[in-house]
N, C-alpha and C positions, 0 to 999 in steps of 0.2 A: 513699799518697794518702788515708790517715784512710776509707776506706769507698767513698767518691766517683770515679764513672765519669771517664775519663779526659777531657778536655776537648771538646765535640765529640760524647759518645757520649749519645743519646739524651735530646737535649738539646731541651726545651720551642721553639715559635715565640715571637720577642721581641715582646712588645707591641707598640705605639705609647702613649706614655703619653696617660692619660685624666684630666683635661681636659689638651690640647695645650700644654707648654712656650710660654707667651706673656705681654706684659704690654702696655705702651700705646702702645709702638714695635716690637716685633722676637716675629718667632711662629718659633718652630723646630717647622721641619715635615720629614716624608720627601723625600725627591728625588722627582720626577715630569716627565713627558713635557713640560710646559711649560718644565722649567727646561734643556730641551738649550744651546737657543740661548746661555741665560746660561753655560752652564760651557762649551763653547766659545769665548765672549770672552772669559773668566778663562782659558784655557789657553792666549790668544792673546798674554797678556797675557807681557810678556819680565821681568818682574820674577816671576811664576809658572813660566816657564819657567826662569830661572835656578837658583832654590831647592827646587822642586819638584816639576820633572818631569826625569826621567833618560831619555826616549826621543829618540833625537835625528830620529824622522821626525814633520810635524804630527800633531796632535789633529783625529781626526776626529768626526762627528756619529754616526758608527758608533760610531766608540770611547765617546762619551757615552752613547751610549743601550745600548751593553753593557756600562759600570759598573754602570746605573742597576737592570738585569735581575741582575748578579751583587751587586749591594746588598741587591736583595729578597731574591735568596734565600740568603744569608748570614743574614739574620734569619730566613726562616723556620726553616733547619736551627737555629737558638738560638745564632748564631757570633755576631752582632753586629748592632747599632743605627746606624743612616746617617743623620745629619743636612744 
């Protein structure tokens, strides 16, 4: 692996980039507690459920708001970015 700790191993917190991904219509931001409701209706949504979701019991507001907590901390450990 050329030097470099194995992927994962003492890996920096990911940003949020600074100034914020946005222009004069669309702002990409982190996930947050206002947006349960909305990912909810997108997983109620049978064209998301067809392509996208492999569980076959509903999406609950539990299940959103414990992506939204394994999303944080994915980024902190340096795993990954959630838009």
């Amino acid at each position: 692996m050329g030097g470099h700790p194995p992927y994962g191993v003492h890996m920096a917190e990911l940003p949020f980039p600074t100034p914020p991904l946005a222009d004069d219509v669309v702002l990409v931001r982190p996930w947050r507690e206002a947006d349960v409701p909305a990912r909810l209706m997108a997983f109620a949504d049978p064209t998301v459920q067809r392509f996208l979701w492999p569980r076959t019991t509903p999406y609950t507001e539990n299940d959103a708001r414990s992506f939204f907590v394994e999303q944080e901390q994915a980024r902190l450990r340096g795993e990954e970015l959630s838009f």
